[in-house]
C-alpha positions in Angstrom: 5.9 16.2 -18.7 7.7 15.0 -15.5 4.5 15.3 -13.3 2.6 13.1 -15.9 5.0 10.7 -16.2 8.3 10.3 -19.0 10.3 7.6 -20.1 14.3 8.7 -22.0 16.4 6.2 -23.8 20.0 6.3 -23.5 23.0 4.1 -24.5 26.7 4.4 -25.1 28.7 5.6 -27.3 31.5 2.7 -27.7 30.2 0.0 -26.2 27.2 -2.1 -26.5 25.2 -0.9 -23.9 21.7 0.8 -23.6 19.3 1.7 -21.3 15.4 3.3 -20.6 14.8 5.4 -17.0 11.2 6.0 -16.3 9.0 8.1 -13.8 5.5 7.7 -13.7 4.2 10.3 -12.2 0.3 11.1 -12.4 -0.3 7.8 -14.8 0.5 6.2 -11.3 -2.0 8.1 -9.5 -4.6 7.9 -12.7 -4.1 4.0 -12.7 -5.2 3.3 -9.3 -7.8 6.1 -8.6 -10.6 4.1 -8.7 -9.0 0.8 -6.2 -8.2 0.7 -2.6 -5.5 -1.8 -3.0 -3.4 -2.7 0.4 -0.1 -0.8 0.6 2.0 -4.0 -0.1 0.0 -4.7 -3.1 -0.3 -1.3 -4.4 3.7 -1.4 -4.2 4.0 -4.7 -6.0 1.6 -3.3 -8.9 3.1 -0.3 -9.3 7.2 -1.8 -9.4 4.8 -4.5 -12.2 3.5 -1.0 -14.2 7.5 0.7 -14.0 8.5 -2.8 -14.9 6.2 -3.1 -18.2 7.1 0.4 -19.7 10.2 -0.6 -19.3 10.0 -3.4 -21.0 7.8 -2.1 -24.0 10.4 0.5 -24.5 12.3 -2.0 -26.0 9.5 -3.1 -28.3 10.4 -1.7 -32.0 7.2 -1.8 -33.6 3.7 -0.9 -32.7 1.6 -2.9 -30.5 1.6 -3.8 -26.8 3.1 -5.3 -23.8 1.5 -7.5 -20.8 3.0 -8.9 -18.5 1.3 -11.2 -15.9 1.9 -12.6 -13.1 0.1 -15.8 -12.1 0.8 -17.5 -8.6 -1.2 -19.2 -5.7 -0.5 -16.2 -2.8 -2.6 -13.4 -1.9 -2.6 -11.7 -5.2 -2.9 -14.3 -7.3 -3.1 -12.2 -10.8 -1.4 -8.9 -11.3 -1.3 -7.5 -14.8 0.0 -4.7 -16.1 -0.7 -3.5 -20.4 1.4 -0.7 -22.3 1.4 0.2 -25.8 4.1 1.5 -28.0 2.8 4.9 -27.0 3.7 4.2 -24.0 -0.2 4.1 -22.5 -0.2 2.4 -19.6 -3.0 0.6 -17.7 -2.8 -2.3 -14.6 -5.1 -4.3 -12.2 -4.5 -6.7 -9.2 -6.9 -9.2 -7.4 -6.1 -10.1 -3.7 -7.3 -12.8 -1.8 -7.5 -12.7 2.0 -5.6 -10.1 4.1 -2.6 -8.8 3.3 -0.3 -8.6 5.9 1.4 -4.7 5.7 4.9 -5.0 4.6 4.2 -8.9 3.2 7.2 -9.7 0.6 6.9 -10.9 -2.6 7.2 -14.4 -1.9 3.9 -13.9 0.4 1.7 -11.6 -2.7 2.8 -14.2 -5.4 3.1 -17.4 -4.1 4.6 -20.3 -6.5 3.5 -19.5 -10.1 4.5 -17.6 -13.6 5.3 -14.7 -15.0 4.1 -14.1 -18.7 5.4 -11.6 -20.8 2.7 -11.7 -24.1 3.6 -9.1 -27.0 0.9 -8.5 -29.7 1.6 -6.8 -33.1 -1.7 -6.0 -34.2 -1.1 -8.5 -37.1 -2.4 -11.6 -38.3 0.3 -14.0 -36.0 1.8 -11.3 -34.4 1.8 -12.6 -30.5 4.2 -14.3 -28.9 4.4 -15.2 -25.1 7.1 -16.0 -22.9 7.1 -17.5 -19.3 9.3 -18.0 -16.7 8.4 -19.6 -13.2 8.7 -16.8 -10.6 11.9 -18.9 -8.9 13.0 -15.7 -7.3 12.4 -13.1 -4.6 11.5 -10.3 -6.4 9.8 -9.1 -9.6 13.2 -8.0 -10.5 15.0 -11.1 -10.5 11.9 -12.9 -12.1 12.5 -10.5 -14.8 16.1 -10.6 -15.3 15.6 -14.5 -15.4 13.2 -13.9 -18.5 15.5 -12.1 -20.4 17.8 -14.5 -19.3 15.8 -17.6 -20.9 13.7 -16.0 -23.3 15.7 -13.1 -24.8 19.3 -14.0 -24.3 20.1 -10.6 -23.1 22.1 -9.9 -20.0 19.8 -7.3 -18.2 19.5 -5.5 -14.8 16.6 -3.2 -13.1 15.9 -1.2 -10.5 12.3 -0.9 -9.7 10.6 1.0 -6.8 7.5 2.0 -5.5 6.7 4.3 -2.5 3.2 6.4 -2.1 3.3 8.3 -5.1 6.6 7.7 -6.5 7.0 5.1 -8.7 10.5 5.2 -10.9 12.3 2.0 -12.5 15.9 1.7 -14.6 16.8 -0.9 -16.5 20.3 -1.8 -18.4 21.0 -4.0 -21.2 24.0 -6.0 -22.9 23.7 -6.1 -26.5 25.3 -8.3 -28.6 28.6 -7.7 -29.7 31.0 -9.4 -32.1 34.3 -9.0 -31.0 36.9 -10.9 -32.1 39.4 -9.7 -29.7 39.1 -11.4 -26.7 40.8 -8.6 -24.8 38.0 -6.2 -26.0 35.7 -8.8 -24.9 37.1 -8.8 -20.8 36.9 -5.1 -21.2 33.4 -5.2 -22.3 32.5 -7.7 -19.4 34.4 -5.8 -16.8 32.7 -2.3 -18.1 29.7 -4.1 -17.4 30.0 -5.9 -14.2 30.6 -2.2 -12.9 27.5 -0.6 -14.3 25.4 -3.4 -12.4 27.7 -2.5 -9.6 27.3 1.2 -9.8 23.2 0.3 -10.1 23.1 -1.7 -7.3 24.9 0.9 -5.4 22.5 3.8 -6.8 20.5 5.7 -3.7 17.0 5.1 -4.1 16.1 9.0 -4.1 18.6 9.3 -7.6 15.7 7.3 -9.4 13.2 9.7 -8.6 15.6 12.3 -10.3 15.3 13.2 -14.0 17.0 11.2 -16.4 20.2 14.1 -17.1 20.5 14.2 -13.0 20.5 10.7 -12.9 22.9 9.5 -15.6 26.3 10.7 -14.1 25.9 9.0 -10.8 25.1 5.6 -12.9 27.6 6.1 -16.3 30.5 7.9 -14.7 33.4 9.1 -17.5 31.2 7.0 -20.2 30.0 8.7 -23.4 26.3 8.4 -23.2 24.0 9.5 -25.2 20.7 10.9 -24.0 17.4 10.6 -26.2 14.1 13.3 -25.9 11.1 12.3 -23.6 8.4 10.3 -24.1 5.1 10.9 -22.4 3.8 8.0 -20.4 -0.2 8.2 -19.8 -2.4 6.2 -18.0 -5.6 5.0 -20.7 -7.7 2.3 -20.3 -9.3 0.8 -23.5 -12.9 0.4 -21.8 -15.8 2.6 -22.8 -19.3 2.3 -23.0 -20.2 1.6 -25.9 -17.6 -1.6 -25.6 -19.5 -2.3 -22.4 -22.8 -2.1 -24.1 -21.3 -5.0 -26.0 -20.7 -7.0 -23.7 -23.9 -6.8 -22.3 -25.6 -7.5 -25.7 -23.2 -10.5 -25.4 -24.8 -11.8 -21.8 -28.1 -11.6 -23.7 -31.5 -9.7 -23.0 -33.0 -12.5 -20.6 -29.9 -12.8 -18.5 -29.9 -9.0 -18.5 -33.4 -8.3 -17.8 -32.9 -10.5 -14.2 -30.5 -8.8 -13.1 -32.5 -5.4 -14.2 -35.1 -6.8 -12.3 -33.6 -7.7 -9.2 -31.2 -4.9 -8.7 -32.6 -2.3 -10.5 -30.1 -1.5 -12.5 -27.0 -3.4 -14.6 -23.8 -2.2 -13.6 -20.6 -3.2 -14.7 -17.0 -2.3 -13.8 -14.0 -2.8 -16.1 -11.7 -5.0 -14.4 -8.8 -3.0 -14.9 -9.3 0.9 -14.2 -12.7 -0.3 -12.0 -14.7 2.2 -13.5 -18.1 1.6 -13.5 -21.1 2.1 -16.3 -24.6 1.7 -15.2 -27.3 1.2 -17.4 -30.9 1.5 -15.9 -34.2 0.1 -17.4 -34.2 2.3 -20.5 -31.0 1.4 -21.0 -31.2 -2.0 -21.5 -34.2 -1.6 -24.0 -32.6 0.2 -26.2 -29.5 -2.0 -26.4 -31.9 -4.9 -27.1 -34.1 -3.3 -29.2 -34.7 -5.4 -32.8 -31.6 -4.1 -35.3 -29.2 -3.5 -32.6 -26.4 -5.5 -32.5 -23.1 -5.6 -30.9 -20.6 -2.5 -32.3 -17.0 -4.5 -31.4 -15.9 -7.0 -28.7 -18.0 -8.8 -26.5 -14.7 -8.4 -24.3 -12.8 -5.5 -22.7 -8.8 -6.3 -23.5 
């Protein structure tokens, strides 16, 4: 399960803390098989994918999680989808070189970063954004659970060839009367984000059981079964045969005519469907009409 990629839960026992560790093994490799994307960027999306499972780990109903990020530098949209199932799909666009080893502030520029969940029912989206104010996707992160959620968090994220393994920690809320309790609670915090800070890069990489010691010391912590994360885009052909229903037959039959072929790539795994002259008559022949969305989300 470990080589495709996992995500645990755990939290403790007395006080109000929990926490998701995930590795995503071959979902990582899946996700960008079909892209070339320069190492800084790669390392930037992959931090964004660690980042979003995290994130929809704390989702407690179905649906799914995107977060965006929108700026004016050389990647000026990364996104990165995962359902409650934890299947897991991301795409970046770069403009210009990309200097190896270029920092965040370089790849993102001045812009947002959108966090849109979606329920599957009638109202069920909300969005949150933050501007990216700080010098990582990390701290943009922490600042949105900050302003949007209330709810102290910390992460480590990292990304490095193949590896790609994230941690994050939250504060729930507590109601303590007992302001003494409350220090306590504070100061058993302020040491976990010390004791994560402090964690060796290679300890992510580990297995959740492995892990937890270094990062809980003599805390109770409870450790939940593995979840499978997968790498699944949504595109398919026949949702690509309705979208080019949905250009039309004229606008269709140009391109057919002047490149022999229609081809079209789904924007996020970058796989490609071509469809030659036979193709295209059949899609447009009279009775056939488009089967779902004219657009692949």
């Amino acid at each position: 399960m470990a080589d495709q990629g996992e995500l645990r839960r755990f939290l403790l026992e007395s006080r109000p803390v929990r926490g998701h560790h995930v590795r995503l093994g071959r979902a990582w490799t899946e996700l960008r098989h079909n892209r070339a994307y320069p190492p800084a960027v790669a390392e930037l999306l992959g931090e964004t994918a660690v980042a979003t499972v995290l994130l929809a780990a704390t989702l407690k109903f179905e649906g799914k999680l995107t977060l965006q990020l929108r700026g004016n530098g050389r990647v000026p949209l990364l996104v990165a989808q995962c359902t409650h199932e934890f299947e897991l799909r991301g795409t970046a666009s770069c403009e210009g070189d990309v200097p190896a080893g270029a920092g965040f502030a370089t790849l993102v520029g001045n812009g947002q970063l959108v966090v849109t969940i979606e329920t599957g029912r009638a109202g069920g989206r909300y969005q949150g954004i933050v501007p990216m104010q700080a010098q990582s996707i990390t701290g943009c992160l922490e600042d949105y659970f900050m302003q949007s959620e209330q709810l102290p968090t910390r992460l480590r994220l990292q990304c490095a060839g193949d590896a790609c393994n994230g941690l994050l920690l939250q504060k729930l809320p507590e109601s303590v009367a007992d302001a003494e309790a409350a220090a306590a609670t504070q100061r058993m915090w302020g040491a976990l984000c010390d004791a994560l800070d402090a964690l060796p890069a290679a300890a992510l990489a580990h297995g959740t059981p492995e892990l937890l010691p270094a990062l809980m010391g003599e805390h109770d912590c409870r450790l939940f079964g593995a979840a499978p994360v997968t790498c699944r885009c949504g595109c398919s052909r026949e949702r690509v045969s309705d979208v080019l229903r949905s250009i039309g037959a004229r606008e269709a039959h140009e391109v057919l005519a002047e490149q022999g072929a229609v081809t079209i790539s789904c924007e996020f795994c970058g796989r490609s469907y071509r469809f030659d002259a036979a193709d295209v008559a059949r899609l447009f022949t009279s009775g056939s009409a488009p089967a779902g969305s004219a657009t692949l989300n």
